[in-house]
N, C-alpha and C positions, 0 to 999 in steps of 0.2 A: 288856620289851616287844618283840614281833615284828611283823616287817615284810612281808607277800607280793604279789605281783601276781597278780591273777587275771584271764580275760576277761569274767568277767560274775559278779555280786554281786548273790544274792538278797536283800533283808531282808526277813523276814517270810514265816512260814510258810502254813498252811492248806490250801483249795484252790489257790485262785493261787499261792500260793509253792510249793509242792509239784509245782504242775504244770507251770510254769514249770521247775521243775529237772529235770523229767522228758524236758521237750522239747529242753534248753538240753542236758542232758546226753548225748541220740541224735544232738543236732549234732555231739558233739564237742568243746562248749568246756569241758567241766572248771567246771561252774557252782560257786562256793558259795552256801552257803544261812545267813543266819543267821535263828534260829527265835524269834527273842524270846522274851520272857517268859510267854508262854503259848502252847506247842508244838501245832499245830497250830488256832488259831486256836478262835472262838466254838465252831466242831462238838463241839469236846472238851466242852462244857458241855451239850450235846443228848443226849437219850437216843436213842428211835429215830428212824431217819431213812427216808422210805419214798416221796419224791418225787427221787431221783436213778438216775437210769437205771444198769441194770444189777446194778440190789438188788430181785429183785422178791419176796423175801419183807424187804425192811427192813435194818438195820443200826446198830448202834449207832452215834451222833459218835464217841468215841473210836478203836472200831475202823477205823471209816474212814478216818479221818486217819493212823492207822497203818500202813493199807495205803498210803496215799498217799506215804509216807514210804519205807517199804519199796522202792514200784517206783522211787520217783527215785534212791533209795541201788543198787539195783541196777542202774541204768546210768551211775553212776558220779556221781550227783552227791555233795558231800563238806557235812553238814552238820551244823553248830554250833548248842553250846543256851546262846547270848549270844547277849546285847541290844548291838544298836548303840548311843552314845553319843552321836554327834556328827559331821555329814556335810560335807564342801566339795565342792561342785559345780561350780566358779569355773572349772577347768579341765581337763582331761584327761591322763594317768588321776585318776580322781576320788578321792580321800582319805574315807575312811571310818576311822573311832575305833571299838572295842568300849568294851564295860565295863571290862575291863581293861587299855584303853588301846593294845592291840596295832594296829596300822595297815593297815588295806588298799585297796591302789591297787588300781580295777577302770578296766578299759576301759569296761564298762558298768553298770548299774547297771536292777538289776528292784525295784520299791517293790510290798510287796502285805501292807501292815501290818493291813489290815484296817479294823476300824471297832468301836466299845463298844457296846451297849445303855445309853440313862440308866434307871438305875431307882429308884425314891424312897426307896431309902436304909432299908430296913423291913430287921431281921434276919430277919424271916420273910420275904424275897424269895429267901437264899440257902436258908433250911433246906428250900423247897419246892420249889428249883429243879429243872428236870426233873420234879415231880412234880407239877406241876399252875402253876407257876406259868412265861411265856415269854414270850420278845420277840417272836416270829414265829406272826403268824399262817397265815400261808402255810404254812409249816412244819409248823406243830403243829395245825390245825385239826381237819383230819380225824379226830382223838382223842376228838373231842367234840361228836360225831354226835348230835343229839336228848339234850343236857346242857347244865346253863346256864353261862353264863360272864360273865365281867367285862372290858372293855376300858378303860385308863385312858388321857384324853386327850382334847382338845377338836380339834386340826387336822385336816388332811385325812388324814392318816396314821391315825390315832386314828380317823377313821368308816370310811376304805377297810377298816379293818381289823374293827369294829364288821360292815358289809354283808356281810363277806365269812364273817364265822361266822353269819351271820344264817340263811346260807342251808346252813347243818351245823346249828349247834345250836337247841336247843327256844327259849331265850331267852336274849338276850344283854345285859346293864346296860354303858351306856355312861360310865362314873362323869369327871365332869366338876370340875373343881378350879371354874371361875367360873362365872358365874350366865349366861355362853351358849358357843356354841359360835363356834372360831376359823378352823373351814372352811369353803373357799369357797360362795357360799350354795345351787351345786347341790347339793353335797356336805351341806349341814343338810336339804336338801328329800330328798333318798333318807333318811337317818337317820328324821328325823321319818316318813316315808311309811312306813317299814319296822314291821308289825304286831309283832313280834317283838325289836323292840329298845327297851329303856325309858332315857333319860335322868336322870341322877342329877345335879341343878345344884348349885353349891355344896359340892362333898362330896368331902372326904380319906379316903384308905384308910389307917387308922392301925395294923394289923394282917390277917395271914392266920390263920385255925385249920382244924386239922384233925387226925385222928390220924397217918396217915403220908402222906397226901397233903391238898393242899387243900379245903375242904368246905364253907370259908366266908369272907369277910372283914368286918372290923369295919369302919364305916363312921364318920363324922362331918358331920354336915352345919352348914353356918352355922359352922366352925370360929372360935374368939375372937369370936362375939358371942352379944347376951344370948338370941338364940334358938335355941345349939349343942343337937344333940341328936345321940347316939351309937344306933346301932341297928346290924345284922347281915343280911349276905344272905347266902342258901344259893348256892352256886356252887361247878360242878366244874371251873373252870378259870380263869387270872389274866393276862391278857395288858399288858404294858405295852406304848405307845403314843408313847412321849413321849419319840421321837426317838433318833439314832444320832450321837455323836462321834466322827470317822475320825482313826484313831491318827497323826497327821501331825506333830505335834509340834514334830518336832527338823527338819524340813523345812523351815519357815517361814523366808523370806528364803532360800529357795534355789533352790523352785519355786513355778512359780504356783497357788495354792489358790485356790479358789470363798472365799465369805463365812461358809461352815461350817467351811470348815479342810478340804474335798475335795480331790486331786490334780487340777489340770485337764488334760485329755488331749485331743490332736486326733485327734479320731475321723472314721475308724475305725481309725486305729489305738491304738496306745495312750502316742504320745509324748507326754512333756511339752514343756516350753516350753526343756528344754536337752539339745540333742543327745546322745547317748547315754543319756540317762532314762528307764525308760519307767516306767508305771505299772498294777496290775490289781489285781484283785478291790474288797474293799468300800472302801478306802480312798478308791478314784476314782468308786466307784458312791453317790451317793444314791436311785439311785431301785428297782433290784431287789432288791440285796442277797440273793442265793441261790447256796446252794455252787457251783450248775450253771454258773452264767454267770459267778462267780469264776473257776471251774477254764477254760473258757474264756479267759477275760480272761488268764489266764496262761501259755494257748496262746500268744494270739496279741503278745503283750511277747514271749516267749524268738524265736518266730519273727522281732518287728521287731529285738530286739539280735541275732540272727544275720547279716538282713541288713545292719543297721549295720555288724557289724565285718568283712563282705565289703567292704562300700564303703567302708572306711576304713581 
């Protein structure tokens, strides 16, 4: 086991962590970056990417992040493909644990873990992933121009997201697990208003098929009772709805989290609740969750641990 002192400790890669060490590293301070367990964050899971400025014919996730990677390594940030283990925040410099146990005191400390998609647990979530099946509508919409599609999910997430292919695709099924809907009830009044969007009550998505992309899902309605019936909707595209877990974990009882397990940050900037902490990308975001304003958010952390460790 090894021991270093560093001035600023990334954990958690992607946009925000990546850009964060991009900025921390034109500072000056010799950032490290640990990348966790999956390098480069959700974008590695996206195929094309064509809502981020300065890709204006698109980009694959992968490649992205790679370059992301690229320009922080090129101005010197130094980054690691471990996982953090175990954090103390208790006092200054902050003790951080890897996987392997080795130890690092940072003066400061940049959080940009990011955040899961829940998805219902279907092996056909992962075989069509990227190919028809996504968490983000925002994202992937625009694929599916005048094509129909599925959203699952009853809250406000689940219809914001339902209205917003409504107005891309030809027809959009809004497949709903209970027999109503659990957004607020302007949010049921646009769904219900919307010509183009059908409501599916009571009914589990118990498979996807298709030959290489998705083409259809197996439905169930009335699951475990005596009036279950199973039938199929043709659809070219599978959005799940049904919320985001912010990889916080190992944080807990060290910073302040919201009631979902979010980083809470006093905005605007991006401190947490213990001096030298800060926080960015989707970890501390519930509500846009987009590369753009990650990458952002990881501006403006490496900028506030700059300032800190002037003033301190």
């Amino acid at each position: 086991m090894a021991e270093e002192k560093v001035k600023v400790l990334i954990i958690g890669s992607g946009p925000a962590g990546y850009t964060a060490g991009i900025y921390a590293s034109r500072a000056n301070l010799s950032p490290l970056i640990y990348e966790g367990n999956q390098p480069g964050g959700q974008l590695t899971q996206t195929t094309e990417i064509e809502n981020f400025p300065g890709y204006p014919e698109g980009i694959q996730g992968p490649e992205m992040m790679e370059e992301f990677r690229r320009q922080a390594e090129r101005f010197g940030a130094r980054i690691v493909s471990k996982t953090v283990a175990e954090v103390d925040f208790s006092e200054r410099p902050f003790k951080v644990k890897d996987e392997d146990g080795n130890v690092i005191l940072a003066d400061t400390v940049i959080i940009s873990t990011g955040a899961s998609a829940r998805y219902l647990g279907l092996s056909d979530e992962e075989k069509y992933r990227g190919m028809g099946v996504s968490a983000c509508a925002t994202c992937d919409g625009f694929f599916y121009r005048k094509k129909t599609v599925a959203v699952v999910g009853g809250g406000d997430t689940a219809c914001e997201e339902a209205l917003y292919l409504s107005t891309l695709a030809k027809k959009v099924y809004l497949i709903v697990r209970k027999n109503y809907l659990r957004a607020s009830e302007v949010m049921q009044k646009r769904v219900r208003e919307r010509e183009n969007i059908e409501i599916l009550f009571n009914c589990n998505t118990v498979g996807l098929f298709g030959d290489e992309v998705v083409e259809g899902a197996k439905i169930v309605e009335g699951k475990g009772t005596e009036n279950e019936q199973v039938f199929d909707i043709d659809i070219d595209g599978f959005f799940l709805a049904i919320g985001h877990t912010p990889n916080t974990g190992i944080f807990r009882g060290q910073i302040d989290l919201d009631e979902e397990g979010y980083i809470k940050v006093k905005a605007p900037s991006t401190a947490t609740n213990v001096e030298g902490v800060f926080a960015a990308g989707d970890c501390a975001d519930p509500t846009y969750r987009q590369a753009i304003a990650a990458a952002g958010t990881g501006c403006r952390a490496a900028l506030d641990a700059e300032r800190f460790l002037m003033e301190h």
